[in-house]
N, C-alpha and C positions, 0 to 999 in steps of 0.2 A: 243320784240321777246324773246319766253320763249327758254333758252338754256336746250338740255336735260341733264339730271343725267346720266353720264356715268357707275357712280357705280353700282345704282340700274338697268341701261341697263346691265351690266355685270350680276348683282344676280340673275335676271330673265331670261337671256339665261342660266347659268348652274344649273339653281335652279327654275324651269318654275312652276307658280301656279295651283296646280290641281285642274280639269274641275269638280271630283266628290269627293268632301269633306266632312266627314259626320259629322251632326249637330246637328239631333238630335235623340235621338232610345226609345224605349218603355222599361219603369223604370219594372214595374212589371214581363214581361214575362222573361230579360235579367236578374232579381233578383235570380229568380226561374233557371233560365237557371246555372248561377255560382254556387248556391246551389248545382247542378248535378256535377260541377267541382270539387267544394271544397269535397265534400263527397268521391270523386276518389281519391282526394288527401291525404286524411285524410285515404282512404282503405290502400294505398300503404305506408304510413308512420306506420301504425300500423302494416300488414306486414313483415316488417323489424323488427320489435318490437321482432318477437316468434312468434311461437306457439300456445303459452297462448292467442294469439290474434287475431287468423284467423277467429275467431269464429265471431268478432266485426265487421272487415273488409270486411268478406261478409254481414251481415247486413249494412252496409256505403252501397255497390254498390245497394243492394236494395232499400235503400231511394235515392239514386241517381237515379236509376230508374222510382221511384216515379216521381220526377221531371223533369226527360224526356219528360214523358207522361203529368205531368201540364201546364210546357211554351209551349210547342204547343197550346193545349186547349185552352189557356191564350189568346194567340197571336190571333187564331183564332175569338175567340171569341168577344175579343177587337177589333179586325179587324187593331190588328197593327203588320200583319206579315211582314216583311222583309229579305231582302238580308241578312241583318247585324246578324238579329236573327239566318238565319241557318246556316253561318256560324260560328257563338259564338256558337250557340247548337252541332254542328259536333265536334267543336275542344272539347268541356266539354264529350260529348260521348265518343272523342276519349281516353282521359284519362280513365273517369270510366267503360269503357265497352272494352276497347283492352289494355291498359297498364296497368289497376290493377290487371284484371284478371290474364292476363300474367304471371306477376311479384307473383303473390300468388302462381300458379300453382308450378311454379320453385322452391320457399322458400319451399311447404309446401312437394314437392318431392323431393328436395335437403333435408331436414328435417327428410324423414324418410327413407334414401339413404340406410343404412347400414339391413334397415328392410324390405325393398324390393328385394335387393340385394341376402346380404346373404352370404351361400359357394361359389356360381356362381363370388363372385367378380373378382377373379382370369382372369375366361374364360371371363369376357366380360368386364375385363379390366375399361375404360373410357367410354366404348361407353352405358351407360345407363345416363351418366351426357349428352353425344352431342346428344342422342337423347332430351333429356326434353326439352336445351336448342332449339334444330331445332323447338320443336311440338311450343315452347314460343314464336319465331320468324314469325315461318307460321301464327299462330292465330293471331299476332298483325301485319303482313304484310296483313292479308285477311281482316283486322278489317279497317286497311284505307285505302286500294282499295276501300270496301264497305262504307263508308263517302266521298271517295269523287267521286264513281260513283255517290251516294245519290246527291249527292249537283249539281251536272249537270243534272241529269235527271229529278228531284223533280220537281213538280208543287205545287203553293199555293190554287189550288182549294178543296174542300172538298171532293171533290167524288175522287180525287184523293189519299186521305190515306183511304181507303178500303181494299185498299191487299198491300202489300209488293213483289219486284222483290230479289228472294234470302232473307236469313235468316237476321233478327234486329239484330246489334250488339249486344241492352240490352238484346234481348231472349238468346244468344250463350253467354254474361256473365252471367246471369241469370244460366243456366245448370252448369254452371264450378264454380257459388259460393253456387248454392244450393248442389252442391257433396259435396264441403270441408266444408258445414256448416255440413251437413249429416254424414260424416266422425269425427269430431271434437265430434260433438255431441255421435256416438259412443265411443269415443276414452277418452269421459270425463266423462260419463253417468256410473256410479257402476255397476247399471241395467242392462250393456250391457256386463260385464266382463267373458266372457264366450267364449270357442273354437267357438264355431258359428259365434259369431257377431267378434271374432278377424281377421278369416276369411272372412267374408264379408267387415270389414275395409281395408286389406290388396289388395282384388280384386277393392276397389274400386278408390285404390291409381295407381294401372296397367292399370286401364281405363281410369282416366282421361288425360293423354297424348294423348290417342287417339278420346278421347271426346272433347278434344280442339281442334285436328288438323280436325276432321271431322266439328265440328261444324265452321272453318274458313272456310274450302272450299264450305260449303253450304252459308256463305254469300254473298262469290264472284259468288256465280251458278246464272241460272237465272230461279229459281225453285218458284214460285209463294206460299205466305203466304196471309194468309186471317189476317186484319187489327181485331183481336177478340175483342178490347174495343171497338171501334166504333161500331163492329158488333152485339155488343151485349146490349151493354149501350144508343147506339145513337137512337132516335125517340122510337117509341111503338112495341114490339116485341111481338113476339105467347108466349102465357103460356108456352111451351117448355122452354124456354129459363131462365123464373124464375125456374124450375124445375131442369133443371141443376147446376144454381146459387145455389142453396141448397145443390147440390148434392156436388159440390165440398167446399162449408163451412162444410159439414159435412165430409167429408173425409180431410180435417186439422184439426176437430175435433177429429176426431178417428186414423190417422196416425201419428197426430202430426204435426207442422211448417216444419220443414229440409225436412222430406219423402214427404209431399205432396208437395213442393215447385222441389224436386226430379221431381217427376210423374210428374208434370205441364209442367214444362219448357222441361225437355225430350220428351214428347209427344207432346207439339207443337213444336218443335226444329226438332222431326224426322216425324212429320204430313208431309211438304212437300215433302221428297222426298218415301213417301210411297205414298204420292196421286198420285205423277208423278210417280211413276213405276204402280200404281194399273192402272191409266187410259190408257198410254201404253198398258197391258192386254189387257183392254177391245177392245181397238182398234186394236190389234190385232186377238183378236178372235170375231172382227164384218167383217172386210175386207175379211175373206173368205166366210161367208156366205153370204156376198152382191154379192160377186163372182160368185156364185153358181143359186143364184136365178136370176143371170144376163143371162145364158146360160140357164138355165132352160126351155124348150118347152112350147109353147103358145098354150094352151088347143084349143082358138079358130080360129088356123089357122088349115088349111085343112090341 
């Protein structure tokens, strides 16, 4: 008669073996997936650095980006998506597309505090430091709302990444590294030493505050994005669609990296909610005419 192990009966009632243990995950996509971490990591420590080096660290969240967009593809493709994948891709997102961001905005407006400021420091005291800080908090409190609404409502089917519910984290970093690369790029460029463009540096330092706090609240909205790599890259498209591929390598060609990287991510960043106020409009100026020709008289009633 076998006598039980008390001990190991003890281990396994406060230390009970779990039912879902993981064993094994896909080398490739989860590779590509930390590349997007480490890059986040590498923005935020550069960051820190100065000044001298904002310019680096938004180039990091862009290849971070990069690799957003490839372990998925990856994944799908390989047909080894997972549980495990989206949550490792959410948490690397969260870092490179809501905590570096963040943390850049702050340094690079805590940075030129005294040049935005001014004589006004006087009358507004502190409260130009508690605002940046609140816009810092909102953007990266709206950045993980939106990961981990993403991650409960997400489907792994393909027809399911076509559109986006609310703004992509990477598009809302995306806007907030192409201004400070745009800005830097003034700020370091001979070419641009001039009352005009000191001015246009200085406006674009007062917006980005509100360029973060608006582009967080668009990703917690439930304001519909159109999926544009798939929509535009995935299967055989109308000759349209190479025509505008043109259109826009030729307008980085002629505005340059930072500006057109500007225009890009701004205009798909505020494409949704001008769709949804444009179609509003129209819905509202189709409902009275339908109104109209509802009461309207039936020519062929007596």
């Amino acid at each position: 008669m076998l006598i039980p192990n008390k001990s190991k009966t003890r281990r396994r009632r406060f230390f009970p073996r779990r039912a879902h243990r993981l064993k094994t995950v896909a080398m490739l996509p989860s590779m590509i997936t930390l590349i997007n971490g480490i890059c986040g990591f590498m923005a935020i420590g550069f960051v820190a650095k100065g000044p001298e080096y904002f310019n680096l660290a938004a180039y990091l969240i862009f290849y971070a980006m990069i690799a957003d967009v490839l372990d998925g593809r990856v994944a799908r493709i390989s047909k080894t998506t997972s549980s495990f994948g989206g949550q490792l891709d959410s948490l690397c997102d969260l870092l490179s597309f809501g905590v570096a961001p963040a943390f850049m905005m702050l340094r690079i407006l805590q940075a030129h505090r005294q040049d935005l400021i001014g004589s006004a420091e006087a009358m507004l005291g502190d409260f130009f430091t508690r605002f940046i800080w609140v816009t810092a908090l909102v953007y990266l409190c709206c950045a993980i709302i939106r990961l981990a609404r993403f991650n409960v409502e997400n489907e792994e089917t393909e027809s399911s990444h076509m559109a986006f519910i609310g703004l992509p984290t990477p598009a809302g970093a995306g806007v907030m590294a192409a201004i400070i690369m745009f800005s830097r790029h003034l700020a370091m460029d001979p070419a641009f030493k001039t009352l005009f463009f000191e001015g246009v540096y200085i406006a674009l330092m007062y917006v980005l505050p509100f360029v973060a706090l608006s582009c967080g609240l668009l990703m917690v909205s439930r304001i519909r994005y159109l999926h544009l790599f798939n929509r535009i890259f995935r299967g055989s498209k109308p000759l349209n669609y190479l025509y505008f591929a043109l259109f826009v390598v030729g307008m980085i060609a002629l505005c340059g990296l930072s500006l057109a990287l500007v225009l890009t991510f701004g205009a798909f960043s505020y494409s949704g909610p001008i769709r949804w106020a444009w179609r509003k409009l129209r819905r509202v100026k189709t409902i009275p005419a339908a109104d109209h020709e509802d009461i309207a008289p039936n020519p062929q009633t007596p």
